[in-house]
C-alpha positions as CSV (number, residue, x, y, z in Angstrom):
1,X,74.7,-59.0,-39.5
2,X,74.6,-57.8,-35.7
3,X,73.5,-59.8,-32.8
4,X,69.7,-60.7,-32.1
5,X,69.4,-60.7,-28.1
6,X,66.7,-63.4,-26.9
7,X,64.3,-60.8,-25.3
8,X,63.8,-59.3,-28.5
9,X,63.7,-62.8,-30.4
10,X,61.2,-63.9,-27.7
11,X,59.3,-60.9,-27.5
12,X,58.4,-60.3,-31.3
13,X,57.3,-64.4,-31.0
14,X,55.0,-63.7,-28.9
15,X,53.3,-61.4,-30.8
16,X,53.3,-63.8,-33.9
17,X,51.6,-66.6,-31.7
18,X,49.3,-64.1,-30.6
19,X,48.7,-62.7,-34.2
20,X,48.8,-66.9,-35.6
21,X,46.4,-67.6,-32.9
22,X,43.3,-65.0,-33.5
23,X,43.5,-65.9,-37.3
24,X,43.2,-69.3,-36.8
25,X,40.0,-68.6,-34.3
26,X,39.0,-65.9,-37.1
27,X,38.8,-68.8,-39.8
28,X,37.0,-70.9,-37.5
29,X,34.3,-68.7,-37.6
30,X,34.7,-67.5,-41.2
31,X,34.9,-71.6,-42.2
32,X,31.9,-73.1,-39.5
33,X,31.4,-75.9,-42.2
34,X,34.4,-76.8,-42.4
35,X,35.2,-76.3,-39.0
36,X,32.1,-78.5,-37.6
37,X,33.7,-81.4,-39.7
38,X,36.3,-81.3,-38.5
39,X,35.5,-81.7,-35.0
40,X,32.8,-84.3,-36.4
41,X,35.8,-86.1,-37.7
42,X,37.9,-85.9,-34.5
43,X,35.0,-87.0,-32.1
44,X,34.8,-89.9,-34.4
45,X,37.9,-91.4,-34.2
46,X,38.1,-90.4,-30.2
47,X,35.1,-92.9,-30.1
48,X,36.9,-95.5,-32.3
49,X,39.3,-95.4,-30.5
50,X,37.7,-96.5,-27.7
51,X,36.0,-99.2,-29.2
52,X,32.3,-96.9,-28.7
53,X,30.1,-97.5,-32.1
54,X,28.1,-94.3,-31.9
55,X,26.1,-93.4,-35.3
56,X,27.1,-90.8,-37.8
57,X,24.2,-89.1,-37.6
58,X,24.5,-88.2,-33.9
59,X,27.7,-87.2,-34.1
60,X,26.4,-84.6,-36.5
61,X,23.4,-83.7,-34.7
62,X,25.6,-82.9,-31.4
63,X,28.1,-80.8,-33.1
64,X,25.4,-78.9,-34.9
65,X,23.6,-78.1,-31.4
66,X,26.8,-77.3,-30.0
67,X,27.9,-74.8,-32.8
68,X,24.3,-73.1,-32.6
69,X,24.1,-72.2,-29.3
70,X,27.7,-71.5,-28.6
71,X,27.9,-68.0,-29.4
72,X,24.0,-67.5,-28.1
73,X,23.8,-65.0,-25.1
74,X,20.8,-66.7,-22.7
75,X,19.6,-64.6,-20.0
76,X,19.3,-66.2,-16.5
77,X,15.4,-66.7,-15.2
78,X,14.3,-63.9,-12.8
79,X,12.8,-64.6,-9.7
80,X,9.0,-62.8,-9.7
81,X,9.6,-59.8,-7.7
82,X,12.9,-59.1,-10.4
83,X,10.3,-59.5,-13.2
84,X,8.5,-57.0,-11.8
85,X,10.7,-54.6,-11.1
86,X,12.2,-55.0,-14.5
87,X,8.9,-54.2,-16.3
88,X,8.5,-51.2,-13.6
89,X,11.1,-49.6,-14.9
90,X,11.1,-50.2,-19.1
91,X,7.6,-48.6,-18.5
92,X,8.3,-45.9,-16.6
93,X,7.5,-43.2,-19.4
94,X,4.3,-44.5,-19.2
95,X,3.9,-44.1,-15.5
96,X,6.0,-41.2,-14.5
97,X,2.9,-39.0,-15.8
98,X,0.4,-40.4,-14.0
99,X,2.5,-40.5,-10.7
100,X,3.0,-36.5,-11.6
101,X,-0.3,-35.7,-12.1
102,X,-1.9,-38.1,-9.2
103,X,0.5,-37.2,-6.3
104,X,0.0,-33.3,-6.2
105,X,-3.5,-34.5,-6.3
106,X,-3.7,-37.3,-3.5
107,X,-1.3,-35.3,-1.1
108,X,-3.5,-32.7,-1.3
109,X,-6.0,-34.8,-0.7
110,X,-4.6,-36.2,2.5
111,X,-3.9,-32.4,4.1
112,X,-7.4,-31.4,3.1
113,X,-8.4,-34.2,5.7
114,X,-6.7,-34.1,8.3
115,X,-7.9,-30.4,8.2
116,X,-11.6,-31.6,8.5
117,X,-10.7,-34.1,11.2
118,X,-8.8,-31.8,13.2
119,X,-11.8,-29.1,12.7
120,X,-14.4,-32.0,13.6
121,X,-12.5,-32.4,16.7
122,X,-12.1,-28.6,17.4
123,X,-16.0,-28.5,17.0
124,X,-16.3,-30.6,19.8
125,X,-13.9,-28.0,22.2
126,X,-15.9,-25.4,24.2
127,X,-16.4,-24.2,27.5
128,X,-19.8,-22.3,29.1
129,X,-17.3,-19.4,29.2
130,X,-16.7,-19.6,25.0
131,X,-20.5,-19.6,24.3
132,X,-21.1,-16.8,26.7
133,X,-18.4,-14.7,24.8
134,X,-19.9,-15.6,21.6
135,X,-23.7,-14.7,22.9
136,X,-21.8,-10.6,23.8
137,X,-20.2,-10.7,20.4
138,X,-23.4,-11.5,18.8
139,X,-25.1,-8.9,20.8
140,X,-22.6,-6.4,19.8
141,X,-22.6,-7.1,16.2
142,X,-26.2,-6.5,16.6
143,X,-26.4,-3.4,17.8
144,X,-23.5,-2.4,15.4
145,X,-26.3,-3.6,12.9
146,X,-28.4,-1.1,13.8
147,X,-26.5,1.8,14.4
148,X,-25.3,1.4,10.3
149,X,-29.2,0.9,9.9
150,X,-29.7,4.2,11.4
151,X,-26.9,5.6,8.7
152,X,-28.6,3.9,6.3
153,X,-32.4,5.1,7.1
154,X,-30.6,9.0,7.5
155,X,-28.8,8.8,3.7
156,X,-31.7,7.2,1.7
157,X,-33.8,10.8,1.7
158,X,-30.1,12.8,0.3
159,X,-30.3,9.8,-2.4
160,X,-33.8,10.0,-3.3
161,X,-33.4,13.8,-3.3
162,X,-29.7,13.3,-5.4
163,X,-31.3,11.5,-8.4
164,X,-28.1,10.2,-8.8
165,X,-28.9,6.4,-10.7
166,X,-25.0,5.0,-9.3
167,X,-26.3,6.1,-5.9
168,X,-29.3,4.4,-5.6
169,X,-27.8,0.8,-6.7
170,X,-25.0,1.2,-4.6
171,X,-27.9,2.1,-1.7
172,X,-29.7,-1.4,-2.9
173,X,-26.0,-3.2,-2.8
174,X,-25.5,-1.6,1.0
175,X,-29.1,-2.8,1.8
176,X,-28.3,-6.4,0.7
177,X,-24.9,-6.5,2.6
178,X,-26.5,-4.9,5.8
179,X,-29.6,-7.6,5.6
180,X,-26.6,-10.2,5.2
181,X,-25.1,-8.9,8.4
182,X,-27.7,-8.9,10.3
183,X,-28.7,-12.5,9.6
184,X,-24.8,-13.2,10.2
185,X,-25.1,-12.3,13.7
186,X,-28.3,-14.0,14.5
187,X,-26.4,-17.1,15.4
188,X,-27.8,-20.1,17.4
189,X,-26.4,-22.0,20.0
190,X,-26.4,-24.8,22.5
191,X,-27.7,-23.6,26.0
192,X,-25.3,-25.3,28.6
193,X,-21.5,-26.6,27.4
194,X,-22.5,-30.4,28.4
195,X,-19.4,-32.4,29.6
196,X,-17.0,-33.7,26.4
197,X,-18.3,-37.3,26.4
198,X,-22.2,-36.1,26.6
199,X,-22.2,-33.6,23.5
200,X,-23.7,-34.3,20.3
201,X,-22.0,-33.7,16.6
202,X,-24.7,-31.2,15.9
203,X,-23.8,-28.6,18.9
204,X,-20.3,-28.9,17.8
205,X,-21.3,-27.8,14.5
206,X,-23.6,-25.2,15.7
207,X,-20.7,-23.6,18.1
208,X,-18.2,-23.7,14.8
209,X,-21.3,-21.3,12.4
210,X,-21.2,-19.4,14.9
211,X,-17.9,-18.6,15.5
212,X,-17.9,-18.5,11.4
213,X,-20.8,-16.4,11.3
214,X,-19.9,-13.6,13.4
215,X,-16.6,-13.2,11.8
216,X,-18.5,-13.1,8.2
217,X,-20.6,-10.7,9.7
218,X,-17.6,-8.2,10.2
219,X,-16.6,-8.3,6.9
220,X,-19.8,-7.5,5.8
221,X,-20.5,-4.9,8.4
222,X,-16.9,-3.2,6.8
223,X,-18.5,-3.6,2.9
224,X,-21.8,-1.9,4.2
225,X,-19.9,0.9,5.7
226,X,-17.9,1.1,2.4
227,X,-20.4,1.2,0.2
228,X,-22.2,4.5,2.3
229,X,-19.5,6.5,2.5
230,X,-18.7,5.9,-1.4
231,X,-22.5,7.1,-1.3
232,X,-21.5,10.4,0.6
233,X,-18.8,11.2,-1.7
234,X,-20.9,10.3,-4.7
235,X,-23.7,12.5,-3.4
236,X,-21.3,15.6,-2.6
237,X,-19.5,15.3,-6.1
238,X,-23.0,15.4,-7.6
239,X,-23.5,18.3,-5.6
240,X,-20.6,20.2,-6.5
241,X,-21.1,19.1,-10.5
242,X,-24.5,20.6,-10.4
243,X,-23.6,23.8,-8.7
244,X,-20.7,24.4,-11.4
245,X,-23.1,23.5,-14.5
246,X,-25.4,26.1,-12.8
247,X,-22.9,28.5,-12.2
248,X,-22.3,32.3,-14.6
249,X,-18.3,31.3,-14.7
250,X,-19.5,28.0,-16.1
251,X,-22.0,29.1,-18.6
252,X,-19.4,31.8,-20.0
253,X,-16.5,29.3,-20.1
254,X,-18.6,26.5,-21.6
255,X,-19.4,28.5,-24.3
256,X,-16.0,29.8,-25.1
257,X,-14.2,26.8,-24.7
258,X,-15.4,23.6,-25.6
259,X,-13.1,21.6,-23.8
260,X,-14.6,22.8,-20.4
261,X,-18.8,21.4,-21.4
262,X,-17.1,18.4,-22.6
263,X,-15.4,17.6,-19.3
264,X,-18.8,18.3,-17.5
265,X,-20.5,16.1,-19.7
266,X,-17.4,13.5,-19.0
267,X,-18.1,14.0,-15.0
268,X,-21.9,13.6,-15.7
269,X,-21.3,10.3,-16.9
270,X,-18.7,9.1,-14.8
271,X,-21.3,10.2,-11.5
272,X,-23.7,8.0,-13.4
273,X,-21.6,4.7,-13.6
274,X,-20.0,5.3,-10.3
275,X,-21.1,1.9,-9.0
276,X,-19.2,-0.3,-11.4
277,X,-16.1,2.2,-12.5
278,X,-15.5,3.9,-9.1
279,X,-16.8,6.8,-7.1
280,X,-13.1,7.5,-7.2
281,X,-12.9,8.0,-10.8
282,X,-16.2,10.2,-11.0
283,X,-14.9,12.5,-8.7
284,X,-11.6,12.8,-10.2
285,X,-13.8,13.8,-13.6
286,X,-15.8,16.4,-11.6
287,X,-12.9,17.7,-10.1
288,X,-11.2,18.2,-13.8
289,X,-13.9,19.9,-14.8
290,X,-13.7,22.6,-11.7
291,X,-10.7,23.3,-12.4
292,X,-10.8,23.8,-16.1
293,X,-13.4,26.0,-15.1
294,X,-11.8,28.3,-12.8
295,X,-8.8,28.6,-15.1
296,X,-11.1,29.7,-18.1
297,X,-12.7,32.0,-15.3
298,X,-9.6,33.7,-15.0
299,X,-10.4,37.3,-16.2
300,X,-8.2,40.5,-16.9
301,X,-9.5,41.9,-13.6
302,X,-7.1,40.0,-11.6
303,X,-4.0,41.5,-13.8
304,X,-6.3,44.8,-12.7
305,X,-5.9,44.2,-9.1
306,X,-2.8,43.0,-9.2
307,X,-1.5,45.8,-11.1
308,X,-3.7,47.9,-8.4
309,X,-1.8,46.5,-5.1
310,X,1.5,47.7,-7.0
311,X,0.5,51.2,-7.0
312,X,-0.7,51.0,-3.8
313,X,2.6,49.9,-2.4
314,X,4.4,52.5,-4.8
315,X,2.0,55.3,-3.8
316,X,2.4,54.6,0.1
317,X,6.3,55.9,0.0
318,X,7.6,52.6,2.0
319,X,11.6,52.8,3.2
320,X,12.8,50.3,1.0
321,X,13.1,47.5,3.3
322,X,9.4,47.8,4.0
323,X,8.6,48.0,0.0
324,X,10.8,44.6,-0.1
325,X,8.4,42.7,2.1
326,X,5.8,43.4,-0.9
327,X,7.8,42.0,-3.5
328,X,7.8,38.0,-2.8
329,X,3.8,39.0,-2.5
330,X,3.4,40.2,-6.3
331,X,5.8,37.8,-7.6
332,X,3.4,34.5,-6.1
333,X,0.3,36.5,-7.5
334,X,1.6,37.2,-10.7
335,X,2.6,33.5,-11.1
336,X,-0.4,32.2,-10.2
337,X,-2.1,34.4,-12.8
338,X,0.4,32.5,-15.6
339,X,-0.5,29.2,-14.2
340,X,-4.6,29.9,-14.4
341,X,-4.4,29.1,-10.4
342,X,-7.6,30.8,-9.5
343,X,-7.1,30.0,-5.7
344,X,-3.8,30.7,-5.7
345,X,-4.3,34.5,-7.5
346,X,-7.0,35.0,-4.9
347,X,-5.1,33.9,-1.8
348,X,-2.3,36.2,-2.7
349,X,-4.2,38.9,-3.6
350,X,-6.3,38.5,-0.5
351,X,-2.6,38.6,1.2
352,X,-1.3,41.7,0.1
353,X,-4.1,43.4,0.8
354,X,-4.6,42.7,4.3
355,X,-0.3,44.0,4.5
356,X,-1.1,46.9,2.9
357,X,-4.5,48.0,5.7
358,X,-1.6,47.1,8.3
359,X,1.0,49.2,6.9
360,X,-1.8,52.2,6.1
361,X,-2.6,52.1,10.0
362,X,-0.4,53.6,12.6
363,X,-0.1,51.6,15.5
364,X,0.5,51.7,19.1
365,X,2.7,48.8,20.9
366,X,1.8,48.4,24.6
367,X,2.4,45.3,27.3
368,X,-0.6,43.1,27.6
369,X,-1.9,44.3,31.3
370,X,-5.0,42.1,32.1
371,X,-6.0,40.5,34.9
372,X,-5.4,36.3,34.6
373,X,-3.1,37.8,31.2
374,X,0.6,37.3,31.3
375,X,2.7,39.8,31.0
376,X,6.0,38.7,30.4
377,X,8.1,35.4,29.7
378,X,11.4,34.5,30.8
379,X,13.5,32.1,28.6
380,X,15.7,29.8,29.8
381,X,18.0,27.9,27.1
382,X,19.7,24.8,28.6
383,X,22.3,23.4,29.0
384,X,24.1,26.6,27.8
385,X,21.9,28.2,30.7
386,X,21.7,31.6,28.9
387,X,18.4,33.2,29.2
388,X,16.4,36.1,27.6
389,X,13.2,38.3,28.5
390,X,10.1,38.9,26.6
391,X,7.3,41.3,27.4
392,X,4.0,40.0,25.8
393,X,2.6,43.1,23.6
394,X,-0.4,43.5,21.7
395,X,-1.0,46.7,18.8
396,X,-4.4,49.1,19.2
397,X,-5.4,51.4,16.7
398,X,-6.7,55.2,17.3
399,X,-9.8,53.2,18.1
400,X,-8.2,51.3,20.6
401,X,-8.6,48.1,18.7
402,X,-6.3,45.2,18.9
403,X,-4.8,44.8,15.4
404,X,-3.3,41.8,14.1
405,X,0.4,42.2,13.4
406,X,2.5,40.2,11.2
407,X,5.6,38.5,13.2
408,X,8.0,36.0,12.7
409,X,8.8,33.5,15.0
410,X,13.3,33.7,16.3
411,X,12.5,30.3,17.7
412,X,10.2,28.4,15.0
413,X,10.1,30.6,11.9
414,X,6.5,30.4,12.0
415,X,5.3,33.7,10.3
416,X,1.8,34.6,11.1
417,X,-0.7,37.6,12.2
418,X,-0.6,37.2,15.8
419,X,-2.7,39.5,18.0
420,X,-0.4,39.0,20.9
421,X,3.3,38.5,20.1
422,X,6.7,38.9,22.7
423,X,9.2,41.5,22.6
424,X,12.6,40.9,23.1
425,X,13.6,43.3,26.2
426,X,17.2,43.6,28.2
427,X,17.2,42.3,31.6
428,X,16.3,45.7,33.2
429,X,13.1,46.8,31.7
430,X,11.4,42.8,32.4
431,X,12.0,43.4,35.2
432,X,10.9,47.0,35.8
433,X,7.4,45.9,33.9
434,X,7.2,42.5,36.1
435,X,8.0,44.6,39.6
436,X,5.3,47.5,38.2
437,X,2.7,44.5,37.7
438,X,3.3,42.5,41.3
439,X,2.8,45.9,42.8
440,X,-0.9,46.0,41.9
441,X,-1.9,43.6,39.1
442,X,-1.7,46.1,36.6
443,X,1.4,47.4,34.3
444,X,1.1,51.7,34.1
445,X,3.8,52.1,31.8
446,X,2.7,49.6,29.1
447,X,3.6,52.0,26.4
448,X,7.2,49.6,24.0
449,X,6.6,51.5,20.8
450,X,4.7,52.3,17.9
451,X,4.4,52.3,14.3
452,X,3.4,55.2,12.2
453,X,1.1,55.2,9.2
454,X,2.7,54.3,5.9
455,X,5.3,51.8,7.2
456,X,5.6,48.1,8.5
457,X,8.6,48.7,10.9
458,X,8.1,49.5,14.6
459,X,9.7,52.4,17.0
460,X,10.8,51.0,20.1
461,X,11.0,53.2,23.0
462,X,14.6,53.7,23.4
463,X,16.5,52.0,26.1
464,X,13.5,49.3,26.9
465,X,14.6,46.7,24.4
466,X,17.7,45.2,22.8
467,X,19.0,46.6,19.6
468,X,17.2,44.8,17.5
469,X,13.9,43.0,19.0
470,X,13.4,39.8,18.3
471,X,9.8,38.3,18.5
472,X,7.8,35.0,20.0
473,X,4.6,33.5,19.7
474,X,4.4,30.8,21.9
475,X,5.1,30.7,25.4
């Protein structure tokens, strides 16, 4: 058998004390009975002992009291203020809600006033200087009043004379707001600013519906002014919807397409609920019903004139640079014809005819030479400091007529028919023409070029401008 050190002895003794001792508390309390008689017992002979007679059935009684309370947990007594802090907070779910819904409520409250004390107080805050002010604001909103009166007065007749229903209540709304406005700037007030200590509550109040008043009355003066021009537009769209039903492209199209009658009788309507769905809307409805119109108005006599203005160009024997300037021309009114853009075929046909009268007339290019007229412009282009010349020109016909030429812009790239335009010239011929025009007024030999019949390119007199002209139209 090996050797048993003392630590280990002692330590695994422990543990069986340990153990011995929390079974023998453990049977106490799985044996009370026979535990209380035990201690019955003992207490017994302690008092014997002594020589103390004490009776059996105390004995009893006492252990008994002492057994049931032993293991009895009893809470200390709370002071008042514990007790109610306590039942605070094992009621809180009941509370909490209330303290939710009241606070918003009561803080609220609170800022509402303080809002009305601080305005009671302001009420009582003016000067002879503020009522004054107040007294020319009134009068102006007055006779702002009047002068939408006067608008008023001048529309009712168109209205009348419309028969358009949405027009005539939005007329009786813009009569109500205007009679609001006018009794908005009809304000009363005290007649002197008495010293702070000597004014009553009610001039406070007065001075405070004034001030109130008057800025109402803008608001209303903006909803009156609203409400007429909705009326104009109203009115003009009515306008325009009648002349269309009335119109030949519109009878035709109607009864070819039924699409285009339905989208007047959609306008129709819309014109005659404009009050409460929008003048906007209406006129968008009229508009649609223009437009699918015109594109049903669209008639084989456009692919006519288009097809026209080519043989025109073709027939004229252009160079072929000139015949290019035609082609971006055909291409936009041929487009337009695909899309159904009435407007759009008709501005571009309108276009290449008035290029092909300039091309068909020959031309003469001469210096503008009129008295209070410039001649010439000199251009100077900083910081490079390079400069060029131009002589202001104008075209006559055989007639002697100015005739609008077409010209692009070096400097802008505007492109427009300009009845005066600049010629780019070299140094020497400026100023030859500006020396000829100091010596008298007048320039005698005005004569830069021409341009013949058939053609949209000029002739330059040789040796009187740059090799190839450029052209202004400012200056």
């Amino acid at each position: 058998m090996s050797e048993v050190s003392l630590t280990e002895q002692m330590g695994a003794m422990a543990l069986i004390d340990e153990l011995r001792h929390s079974q023998t508390e453990i049977q106490k309390h799985l044996n009370l009975p026979l535990h209380r008689k035990a201690v019955a017992e003992r207490i017994r002979e302690f008092y014997k002992a002594k020589g103390i007679d004490v009776e059996d059935g105390l004995v009893e009684q006492g252990v008994r009291n002492y057994f049931a309370t032993r293991l009895v947990y009893e809470a200390p007594k709370l002071r008042w203020w514990e007790q109610r802090v306590a039942d605070t907070y094992l009621r809180r779910r009941f509370w909490q809600k209330w303290v939710l819904i009241w606070t918003p409520i009561v803080l609220y409250s609170l800022y509402a006033w303080t809002h009305v004390f601080i305005d009671l107080k302001e009420q009582g805050r003016y000067t002879q200087a503020d009522l004054v002010s107040l007294q020319n604001e009134a009068h102006t909103r007055t006779q702002q009043v009047f002068l939408v009166q006067e608008q008023l007065g001048k529309l009712e007749p168109e209205v009348q004379a419309g028969q358009v229903a949405a027009a005539t209540r939005l007329m009786y709304t813009a009569k109500n707001g205007l009679a609001k406005a006018r009794e908005q700037a009809s304000i009363k007030l005290p007649q002197f600013a008495l010293p702070q200590e000597q004014r009553s509550f009610s001039d406070g109040v007065m001075v405070s519906n004034a001030r109130d008043n008057l800025k109402a009355s803008v608001t209303s003066l903006k909803d009156v002014q609203a409400q007429l021009d909705k009326i104009k537009n109203l009115l003009v769209a009515a306008q325009k919807l009648k002349r269309l039903t009335a119109s030949r492209e519109f009878l035709i199209a109607s009864k070819a397409v039924p699409e285009v009658a339905a989208a007047a009788k959609e306008a129709q309507w819309a014109l005659d609920d404009a009050d409460t769905k929008g003048v906007t809307a209406a006129i968008a409805k009229v508009d649609r019903a223009v437009r699918l119109t015109d594109r049903q108005s669209l008639n084989p006599n456009y692919l006519a004139s288009l097809e026209a203005a080519r043989a025109s160009v073709q027939q004229m024997g252009l160079s072929q640079g000139d015949a290019a300037q035609f082609q971006p021309l055909l291409n936009k009114v041929d487009q337009a014809i695909k899309a159904l853009d009435v407007s759009g075929t008709t501005s571009g046909l309108k276009e290449i005819e008035q290029l092909l009268a300039f091309a068909k007339t020959p031309l003469k290019l001469d210096v503008v030479s009129r008295v209070g007229e410039k001649s010439m412009v000199e251009r100077n282009y900083d910081p490079t400091g390079g400069k060029s010349w131009y002589l202001l020109t104008e075209a006559t016909d055989a007639a002697g007529n100015v005739v609008p030429v077409p010209i692009t812009s070096i400097e802008t790239g505007e492109k427009r028919y300009a009845r005066i335009f600049g010629v780019r010239v070299n140094q020497a011929t400026y100023q030859e023409v500006k020396n000829d025009k100091l010596a008298d007024g007048h320039v005698d030999n005005r004569r830069l070029g021409s341009k013949d019949a058939n053609s949209l390119s000029f002739k330059f007199v040789k040796g009187r401008t740059t090799a190839k002209p450029a052209y202004i139209l400012e200056w």
